[in-house]
N, C-alpha and C positions, 0 to 999 in steps of 0.2 A: 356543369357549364354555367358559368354566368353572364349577364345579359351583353358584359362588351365582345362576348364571344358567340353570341346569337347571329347566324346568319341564314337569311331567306330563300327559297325558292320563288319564282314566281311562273308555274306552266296556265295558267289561265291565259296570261297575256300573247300565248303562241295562238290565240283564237284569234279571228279580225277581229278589226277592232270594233266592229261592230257589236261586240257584243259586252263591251268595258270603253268606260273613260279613263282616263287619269285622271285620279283628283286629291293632291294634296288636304289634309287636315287644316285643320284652322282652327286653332290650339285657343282654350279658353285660358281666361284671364285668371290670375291669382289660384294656381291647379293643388288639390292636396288629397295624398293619398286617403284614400274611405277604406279600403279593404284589401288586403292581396293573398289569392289561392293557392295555398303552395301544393295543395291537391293534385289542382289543374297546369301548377308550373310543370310536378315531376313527369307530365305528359309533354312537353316539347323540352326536357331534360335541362330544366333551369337546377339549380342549388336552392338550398334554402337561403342561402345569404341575399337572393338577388331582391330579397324584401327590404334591404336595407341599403339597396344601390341604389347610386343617385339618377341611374339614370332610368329606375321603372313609372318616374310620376313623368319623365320626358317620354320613355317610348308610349305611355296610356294617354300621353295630350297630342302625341305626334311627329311631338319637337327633334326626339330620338330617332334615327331612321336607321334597324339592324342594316348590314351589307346584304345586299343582296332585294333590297328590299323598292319596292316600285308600286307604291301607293296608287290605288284603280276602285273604281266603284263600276257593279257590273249590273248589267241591263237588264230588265226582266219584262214583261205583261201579267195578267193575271185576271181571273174573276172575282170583282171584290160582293158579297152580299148576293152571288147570282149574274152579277152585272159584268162584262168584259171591258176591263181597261187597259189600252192597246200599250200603254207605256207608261209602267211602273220605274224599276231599280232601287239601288240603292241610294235612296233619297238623303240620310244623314249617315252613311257609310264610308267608311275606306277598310280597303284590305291592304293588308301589310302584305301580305305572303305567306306562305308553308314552311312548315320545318316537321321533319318526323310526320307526318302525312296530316298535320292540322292546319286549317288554314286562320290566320289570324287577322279579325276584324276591329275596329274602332268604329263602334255605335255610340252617334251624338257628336260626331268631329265636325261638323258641319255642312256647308251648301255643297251639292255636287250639280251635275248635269239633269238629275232624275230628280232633285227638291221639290220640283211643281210649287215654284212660289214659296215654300215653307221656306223655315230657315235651318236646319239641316241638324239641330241641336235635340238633343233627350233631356228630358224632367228628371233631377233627383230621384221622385220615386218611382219612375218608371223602370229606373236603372239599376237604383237596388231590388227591385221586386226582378227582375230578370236577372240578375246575379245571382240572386241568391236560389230563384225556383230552379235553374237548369242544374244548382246541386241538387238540390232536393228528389228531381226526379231521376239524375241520374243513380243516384244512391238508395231509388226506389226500384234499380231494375230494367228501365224504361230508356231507349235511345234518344238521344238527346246532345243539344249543344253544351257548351261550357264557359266558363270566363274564369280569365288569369287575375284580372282585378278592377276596382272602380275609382275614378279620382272623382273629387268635388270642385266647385271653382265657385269664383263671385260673377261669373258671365251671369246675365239674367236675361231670360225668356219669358214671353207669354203664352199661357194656355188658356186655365179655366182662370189665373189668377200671374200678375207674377211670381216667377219662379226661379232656383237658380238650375242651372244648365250641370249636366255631368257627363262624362264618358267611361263606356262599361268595356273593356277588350274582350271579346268573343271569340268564341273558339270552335269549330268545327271542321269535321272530315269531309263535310261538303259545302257549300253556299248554293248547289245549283238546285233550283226549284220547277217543279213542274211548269208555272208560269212565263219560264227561261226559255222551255219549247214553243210553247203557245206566243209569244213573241215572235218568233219567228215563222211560225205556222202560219198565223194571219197577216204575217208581212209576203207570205207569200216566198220565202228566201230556203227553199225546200233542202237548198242544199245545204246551207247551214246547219239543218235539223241532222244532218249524217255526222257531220264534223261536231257537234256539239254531244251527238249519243257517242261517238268515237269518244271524244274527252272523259263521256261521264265512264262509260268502260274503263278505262285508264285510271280512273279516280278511285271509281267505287266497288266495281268490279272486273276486277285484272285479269280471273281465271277466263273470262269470257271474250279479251283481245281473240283468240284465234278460232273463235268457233263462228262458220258460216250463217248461225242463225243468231247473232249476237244480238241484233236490235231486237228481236221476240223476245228472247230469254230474256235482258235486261226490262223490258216491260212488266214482265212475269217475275222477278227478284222483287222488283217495286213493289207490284201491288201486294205482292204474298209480304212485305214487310211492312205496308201499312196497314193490313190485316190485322198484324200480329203490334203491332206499336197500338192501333185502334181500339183492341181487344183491352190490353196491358191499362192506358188510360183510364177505360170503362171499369176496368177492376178495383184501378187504385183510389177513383173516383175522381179523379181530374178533367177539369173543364175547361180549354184553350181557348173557348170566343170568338175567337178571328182565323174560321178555317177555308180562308181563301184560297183561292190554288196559288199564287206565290207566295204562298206560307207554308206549305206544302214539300216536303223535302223528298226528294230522288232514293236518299237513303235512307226513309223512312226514320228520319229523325224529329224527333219533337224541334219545333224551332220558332221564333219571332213570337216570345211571350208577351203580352198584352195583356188585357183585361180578362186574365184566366183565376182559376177558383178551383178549390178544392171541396168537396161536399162538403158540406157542416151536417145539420138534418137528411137525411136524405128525400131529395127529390127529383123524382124521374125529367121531370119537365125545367128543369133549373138551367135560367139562362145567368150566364156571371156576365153579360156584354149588356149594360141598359140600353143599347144605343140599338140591339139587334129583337126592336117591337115583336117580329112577329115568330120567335124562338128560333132563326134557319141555323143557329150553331148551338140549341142547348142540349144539353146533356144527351138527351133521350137520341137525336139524330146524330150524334156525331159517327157513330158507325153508315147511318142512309146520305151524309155528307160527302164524308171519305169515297164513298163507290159513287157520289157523282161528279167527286173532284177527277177521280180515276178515269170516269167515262169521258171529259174534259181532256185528259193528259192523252187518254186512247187517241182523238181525235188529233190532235197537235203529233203524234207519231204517225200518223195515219198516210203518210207520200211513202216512209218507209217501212213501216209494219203491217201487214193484210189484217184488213179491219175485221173479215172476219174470225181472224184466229183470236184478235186481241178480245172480242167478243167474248168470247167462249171464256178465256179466262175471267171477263167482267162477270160474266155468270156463275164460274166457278167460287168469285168471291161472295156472294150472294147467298149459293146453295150452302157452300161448306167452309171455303178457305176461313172467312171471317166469322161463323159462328162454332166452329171446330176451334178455335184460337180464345174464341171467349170462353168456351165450356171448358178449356180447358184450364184459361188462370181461373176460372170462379170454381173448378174442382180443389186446385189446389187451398184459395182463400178456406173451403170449405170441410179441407185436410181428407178427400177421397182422393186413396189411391187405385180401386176398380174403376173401371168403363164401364158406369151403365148403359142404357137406354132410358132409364127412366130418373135419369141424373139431369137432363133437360127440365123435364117440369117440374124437379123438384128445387131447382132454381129460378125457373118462372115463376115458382109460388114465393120464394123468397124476396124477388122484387116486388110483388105484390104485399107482402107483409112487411117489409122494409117500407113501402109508401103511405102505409098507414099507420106505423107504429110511431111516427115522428119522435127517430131516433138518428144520431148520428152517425156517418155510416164508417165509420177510420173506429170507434170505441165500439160498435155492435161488433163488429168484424176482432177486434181486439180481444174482446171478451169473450167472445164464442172459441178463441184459441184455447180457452183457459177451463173450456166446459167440458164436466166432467157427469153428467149427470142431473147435478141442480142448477133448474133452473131462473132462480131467483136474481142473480149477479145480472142477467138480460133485463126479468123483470123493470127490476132498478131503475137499469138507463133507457129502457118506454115510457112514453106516456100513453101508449095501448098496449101494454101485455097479452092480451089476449088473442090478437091477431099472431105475438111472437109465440103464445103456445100452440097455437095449433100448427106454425111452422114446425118449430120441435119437435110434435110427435111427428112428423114427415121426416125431418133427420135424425132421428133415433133410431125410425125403419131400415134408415139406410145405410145408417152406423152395427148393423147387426150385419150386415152385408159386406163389411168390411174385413181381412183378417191380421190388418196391422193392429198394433196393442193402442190404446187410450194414449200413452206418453209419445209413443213414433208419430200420433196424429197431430199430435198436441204443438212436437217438435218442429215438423214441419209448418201448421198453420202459425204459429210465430215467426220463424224467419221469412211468412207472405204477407201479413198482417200487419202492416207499422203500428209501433206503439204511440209515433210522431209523425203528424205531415205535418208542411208551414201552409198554414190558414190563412186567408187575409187579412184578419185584425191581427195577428201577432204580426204580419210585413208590417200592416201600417203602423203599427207601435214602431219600430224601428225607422220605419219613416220622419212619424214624428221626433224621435230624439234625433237622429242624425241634423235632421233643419235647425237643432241645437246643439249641434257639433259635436252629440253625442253620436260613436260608433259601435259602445259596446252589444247593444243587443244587435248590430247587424254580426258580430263575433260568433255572438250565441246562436244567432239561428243558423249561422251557416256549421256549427258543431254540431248541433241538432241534427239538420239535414243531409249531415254524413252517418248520423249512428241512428235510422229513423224506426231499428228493431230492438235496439236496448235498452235497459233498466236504467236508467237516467234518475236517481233517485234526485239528486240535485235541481232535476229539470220537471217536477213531476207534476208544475202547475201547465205545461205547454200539451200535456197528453188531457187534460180535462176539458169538458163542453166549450162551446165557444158561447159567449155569452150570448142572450138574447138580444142583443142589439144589433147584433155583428152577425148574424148569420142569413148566410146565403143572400149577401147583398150582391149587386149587380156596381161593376164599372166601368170607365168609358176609356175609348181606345186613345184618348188624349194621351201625347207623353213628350 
């Protein structure tokens, strides 16, 4: 299909309208393509060619409008930092519409109803750093948004500095956020909250249209999938920043990347958000986060779900949902195929010795794929070896207790283990050239970030340390 044959859904707009605007784009000045996904196109069944149509730098500024198509930015609430703000939305958004169940956004199109005084535009690098991470983690496993592609322009905005302005097309199976409820929860508009979980059924889960206890169950899908998204992050080592409840997705998808980080050194307490002083989103809470955004979202379901059954699941996630999900990817990272019991401590001990070995946590985990025995290759990349042998002989114990072969384990902890994540000094390096109108390393990383298990000989300086200047810095949610 190519793009003059692109045509939209739009079922959001069957909601009042209370709960979307209409809001045309407002298309920047002098627009040129940055990058286009033919990835994320073969997902709403574009062709390859549509990278060469004239009119994908007009549909990514706005100018192009598929058939079918009724540009809306939608209303949200949220708690930012702990704090309740009655009235978020889509501040620099428009949605195009659905095709093949994605819905299609333009982040950085301009002012809408929900701008709050900003001016409704995205930073350059805010926009390739969100292009290009929702490959990266999609192709690490992890649910998550998308984007078809990014244009640049000469519009200029102010942030920390002038800048110029860009827009990034977005792509996902859902837009609706826990914060969407809570909007209307605290508006008091109870009935909304039925017609709005009706929609999300509809959306996200269709098997559960005709079952009487639909709004339970849909509560319980949620949380049991930010359990398991919760888990999956903690593994991979990813750090989001900004886990407000309108950040916060229905279908447990990763979404509204900011000022997120991927470990360098490992550190339990590593906040990537400078602006969040007292750590409420760094690494180490992001699972004690998630169960009080949940407990938040409980509450906003609370006219139609009995609080206390939703309870009980919050507990559930507590006791077992979220840490049965974590033991389970850091069994795999750790290539055991038995259930222990005592597979728990023996990776309690490993973050223990991980936070003192002040090692990188994407090359310990890499290497540890490739151990056969000696353990000198770990040595290496510590600068406390000693705290990594004494983990060693704890998995060696437990590696006797295994009865797959040395290569089946091996086999497996490779295709868990990236040989590659995107860092934040390699974004910023792409950063910086693009503001010189170079694109090629935005190419490169987003190839990377599709193959982030393979032997990339060619690529083999992007899998080494990050340098000491670059690690595990903190940035701000400016964009």
């Amino acid at each position: 299909m190519t793009l003059e044959n692109l045509t939209l859904e739009t079922p959001y707009l069957s909601l009042d309208d209370e709960f979307y605007d209409f809001t045309d784009p407002i298309p920047l000045n002098e627009p040129y393509l940055i990058s286009f996904n033919s990835r994320a196109a073969e997902l709403i069944g574009l062709d390859s060619k549509s990278h060469n149509s004239p009119h994908l730098i007009a549909l990514l500024n706005g100018t192009y409008k598929p058939e079918g198509s009724r540009p809306f930015s939608m209303c949200y609430a949220g708690y930012q930092f702990g704090n309740y703000a009655p009235r978020l939305g889509d501040g620099r958004t428009s949605n195009l519409g659905s095709t093949l169940g994605w819905n299609l956004q333009l982040k950085g199109s301009g002012e809408t109803l929900y701008s709050r005084m900003a001016d409704g535009r995205s930073a350059l690098r805010s926009s390739i750093r969100e292009y290009l991470m929702g490959e990266a983690i999609h192709h690490l496993g992890i649910p998550t948004t998308r984007a078809l592609g990014i244009i640049g322009s000469k519009t200029k905005i102010i942030r920390d500095q002038m800048e110029n302005a860009a827009i990034v097309m977005r792509m996902s199976t859902s837009w609706v956020r826990f914060g969407t409820f809570e909007y209307f929860y605290y508006a008091k508009e109870h009935d909304k909250l039925e017609t709005l979980a009706e929609y999300v059924i509809n959306e996200s889960y269709p098997h559960l249209q005709n079952d009487d206890d639909r709004f339970y169950k849909m509560f319980c899908e949620i949380l049991e999938r930010t359990a398991r998204l919760i888990a999956k992050w903690q593994g991979i080592g990813f750090c989001h920043g900004v886990m407000n409840t309108d950040n916060m997705s229905v279908e447990g998808l990763t979404i509204d990347y900011g000022p997120f980080a991927m470990l360098d050194d490992f550190n339990y307490g590593h906040v990537c958000n400078h602006k969040d002083r007292v750590g409420r989103y760094s690494y180490a809470e992001q699972p004690n986060i998630s169960y009080w955004n949940l407990t938040k979202f409980s509450e906003a379901l609370s006219p139609i779900v009995s609080k206390e059954r939703m309870q009980k699941k919050l507990d559930d996630f507590g006791n077992f949902l979220y840490p049965d999900a974590y033991i389970e990817v850091m069994r795999k990272k750790l290539g055991l195929a038995q259930e222990l019991d005592n597979d728990v401590e023996l990776i309690e001990e490993l973050l223990v010795a991980l936070q003192d070995a002040y090692v990188d946590h994407t090359i310990f985990f890499r290497t540890l794929s490739h151990y056969d025995g000696d353990r000198s290759p770990l040595y290496d990349i510590s600068m406390n070896p000693v705290v990594v042998d004494n983990w060693l002989k704890l998995y060696d114990e437990r590696l006797l207790q295994e009865s797959q072969t040395q290569s089946e384990r091996q086999k497996t902890m490779l295709s868990t283990n990236p040989k590659y994540v995107l860092k934040n000094y390699m974004l910023q390096e792409a950063i910086r050239l693009a503001e010189e109108d170079d694109f090629s390393m935005i190419e490169t990383l987003l190839y990377i970030a599709a193959h982030p298990y393979e032997e990339l000989p060619e690529f083999e300086d992007f899998a080494k340390e990050t340098p000491e200047e670059h690690k595990n810095i903190g940035l701000s949610c400016s964009s």
